[in-house]
Residue, then its C-alpha position, 0 to 999 in steps of 0.5 A: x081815946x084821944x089818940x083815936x080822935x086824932x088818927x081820925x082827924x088826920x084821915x079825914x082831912x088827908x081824904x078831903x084835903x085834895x078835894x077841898x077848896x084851900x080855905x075849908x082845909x083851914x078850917x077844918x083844922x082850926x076847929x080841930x085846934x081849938x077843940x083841942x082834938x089837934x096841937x098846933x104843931x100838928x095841923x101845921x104838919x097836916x096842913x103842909x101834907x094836905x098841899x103837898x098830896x093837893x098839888x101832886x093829885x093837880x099834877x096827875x090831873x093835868x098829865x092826864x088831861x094833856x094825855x087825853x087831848x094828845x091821844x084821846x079819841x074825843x080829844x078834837x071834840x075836848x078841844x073844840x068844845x074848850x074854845x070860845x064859840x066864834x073861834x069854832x065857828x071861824x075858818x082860816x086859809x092864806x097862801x104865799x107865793x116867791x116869785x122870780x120875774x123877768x120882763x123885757x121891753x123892746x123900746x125899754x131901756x133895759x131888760x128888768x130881773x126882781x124877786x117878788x113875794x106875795x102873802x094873803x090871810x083870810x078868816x070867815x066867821x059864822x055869826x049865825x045860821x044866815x050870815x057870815x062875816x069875813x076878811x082878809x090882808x095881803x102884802x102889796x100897796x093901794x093899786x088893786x091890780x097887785x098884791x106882789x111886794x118887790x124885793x129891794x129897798x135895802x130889806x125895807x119892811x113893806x105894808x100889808x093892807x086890808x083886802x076883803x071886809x065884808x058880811x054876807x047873808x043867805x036868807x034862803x039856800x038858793x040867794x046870798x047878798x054880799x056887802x063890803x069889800x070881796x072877792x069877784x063873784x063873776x065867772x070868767x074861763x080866765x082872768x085876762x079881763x078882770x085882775x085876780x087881785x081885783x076886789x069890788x066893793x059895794x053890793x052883790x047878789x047871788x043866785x044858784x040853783x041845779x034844775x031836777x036834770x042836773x043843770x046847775x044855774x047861777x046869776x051874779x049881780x052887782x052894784x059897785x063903786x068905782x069912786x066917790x068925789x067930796x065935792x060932786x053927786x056924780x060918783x062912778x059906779x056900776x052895774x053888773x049882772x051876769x046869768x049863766x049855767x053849767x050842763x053836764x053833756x054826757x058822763x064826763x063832758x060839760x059846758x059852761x057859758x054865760x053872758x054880762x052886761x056892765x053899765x056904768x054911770x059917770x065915769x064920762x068926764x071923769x078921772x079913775x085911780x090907777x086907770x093904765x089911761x089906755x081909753x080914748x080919752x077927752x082933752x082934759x084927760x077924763x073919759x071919753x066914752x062910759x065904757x058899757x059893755x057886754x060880754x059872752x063866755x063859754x068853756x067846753x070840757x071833759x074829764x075823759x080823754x082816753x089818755x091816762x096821762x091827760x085826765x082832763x081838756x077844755x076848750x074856752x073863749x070869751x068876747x067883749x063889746x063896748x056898746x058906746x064908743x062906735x069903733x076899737x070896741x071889741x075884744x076876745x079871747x080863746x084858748x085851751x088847758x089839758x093836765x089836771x082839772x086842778x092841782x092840789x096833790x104832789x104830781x097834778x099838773x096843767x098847761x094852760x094857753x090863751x091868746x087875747x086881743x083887747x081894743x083900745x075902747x072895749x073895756x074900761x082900762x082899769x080892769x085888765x090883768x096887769x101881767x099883760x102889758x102893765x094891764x092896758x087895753x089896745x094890746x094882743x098878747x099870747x100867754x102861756x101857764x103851766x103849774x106842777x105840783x110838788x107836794x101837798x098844797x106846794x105847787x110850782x108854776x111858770x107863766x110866759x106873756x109876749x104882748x104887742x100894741x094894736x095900733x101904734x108903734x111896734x112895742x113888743x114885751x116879753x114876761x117870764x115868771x116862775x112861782x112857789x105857791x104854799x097854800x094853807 
């Protein structure tokens, strides 16, 4: 009878023990123990057979799991729901670009070769259902107009800044509101006006929304701060706001246009950080003029050219007026692009080509793309771009600028660039 008992207590904690929490196991046998049902001898031998089957059934739990998330067909759903939610709700994307440049200025001393790289890393996460929060690094120094680092400095380890912080709120489908440090919201065909690497801060306001006919309607409005002085109420800032539209013409053609007006407050009598000081300026070397200006931009496309190895073509143009300084207060641009509408797939491709005449007064010279005659204002230059792409999200481009000064001494530049660009 005993010898029945004790086969019985073996089978129950060999069945239990690897479902059991390590503690219950142990007192399980104990009480056997001391009832005198098992000998110490064997609960110790109990004990260490219920560890061993334990841990070999933790073993085959854990390949099992491993299998299923690797193979499993709800195995992104398993992963996503095993993350802390603001992880699944936060999106990532960054890109790197290796850059060879060559750049040569007829009066310069001499002609300039350098490698430059140039990495940025963003993140977006949605707080709830109306708000997102965002930011981003990026290699390069305090000048806004750049984020390339210079190969040089015996392998020196550069810094990486803060590019974007900023919260945005989109209380109903059609409006969003952005606060902080962001990317340019305005549209413009190219950026020969505003530097890619430009991020405003302040406040903007978004507008959009596409009429029954398929109009798509927008309006960009911003209230930004150029800089803030310790000692004085007479902070630079700006306003901005620019109401556009896209129409489709037809099945495959559209249009595109829309008119900015930018005023600005105190940045008369005053002095701007990496400013190219191309403006007219008063004798202390502050502004002259506030720099208001206007500015029309269109762009005129179809994605049927008749030619299969041209799917898409777009003429563009924008014109700029300062509204204060009476003379050299007008620029434009215009050009065109044929390829691809864009490259993101191994052989895309599209050339792109644009000449832009900016006067000295037209636009504040904080601004300009700095490719173009180190971003100054004054200058007419011609510029060419073509991008290919190698592979999924690998693209290879190359860009050439000849610049010339307006008014002044002839001081031609030429600039040559070639770029891998890895997007991720």
């Amino acid at each position: 009878m005993k010898k029945g008992i004790i086969v019985l207590a073996v089978l129950l904690v060999a069945l239990c023990g690897a479902r059991a929490q390590a503690g219950e196991v142990d007192i399980l046998v104990e009480k056997l123990v001391k009832h005198g049902v098992l000998s110490k001898d064997d609960a110790t031998e109990i004990l260490q057979e219920t560890k061993i089957e334990a841990e070999k059934e933790r073993q085959e739990t854990i390949a099992a799991t491993k299998e299923a998330l690797m193979t499993g067909e709800d195995a992104k759903i398993m992963v996503a729901n095993a993350l802390p939610s603001f992880i699944r709700n936060t999106e990532f994307k960054g890109d790197l670009r290796l850059r060879y440049e060559y750049s040569d200025r007829e009066n310069g001393n001499s002609d300039r070769n350098r490698g430059r790289y140039r990495f940025r890393l963003g993140m977006v996460t949605k707080v709830n259902e109306k708000v997102d929060v965002g930011f981003g690094i990026a290699t390069g120094g305090s000048d806004p107009r750049s984020t390339n680092q210079t190969m040089g400095d015996s392998f020196s380890s550069p810094d990486v800044r803060l590019d974007m912080a900023y919260a945005s709120y989109q209380p109903v489908d059609w409006l969003t509101f952005v606060g902080g440090k962001f990317e340019n919201p305005l549209w413009a065909p190219v950026g020969w006006l505003w530097d890619g690497d430009i991020r405003p801060e302040g406040v903007s306001a978004v507008v959009s929304h596409t009429t029954a006919g398929g109009v798509e309607l927008f309006m960009h409005n911003g209230f930004w701060i150029l800089d803030e002085f310790k000692d004085s109420s007479s902070d630079p800032i700006m306003f901005v706001t620019q109401p556009g539209f896209k129409a489709k013409l037809g099945e495959n053609a559209y249009f595109k246009g829309a008119f900015a007006y930018y005023h600005y407050e105190d940045v008369k009598d005053s002095e701007l950080d990496f400013s190219s000081e191309t403006n007219s300026r008063n004798p202390d070397n502050t502004y002259k003029y506030d720099q208001d200006a206007f500015v029309v931009s269109g762009e005129l496309g179809t994605k049927n050219t008749g030619l299969d190895t041209i799917p898409f073509a777009a003429l563009f143009g924008e014109y700029v007026q300062a509204t204060d300084p009476s003379k050299d207060n007008t620029g434009y641009m215009f050009g065109a692009k044929f390829g691809h509408e864009k490259v993101k797939k191994p052989r895309q491709w599209q050339v792109k080509t644009y000449y832009e005449r900016l006067e000295r007064d037209a636009w504040l010279d904080t601004f300009p793309d700095s490719d173009a005659y180190g971003g100054e204002t004054n200058i007419q230059s011609y510029v060419v771009k073509a991008t290919y792409g190698l592979m999924e999200h690998v693209s290879l481009g190359t860009a050439y600028y000849h610049s010339t000064p307006i008014e002044g001494p002839s001081d031609d530049e030429d600039v040559f660039q070639v770029d891998m660009v890895f997007k991720f």
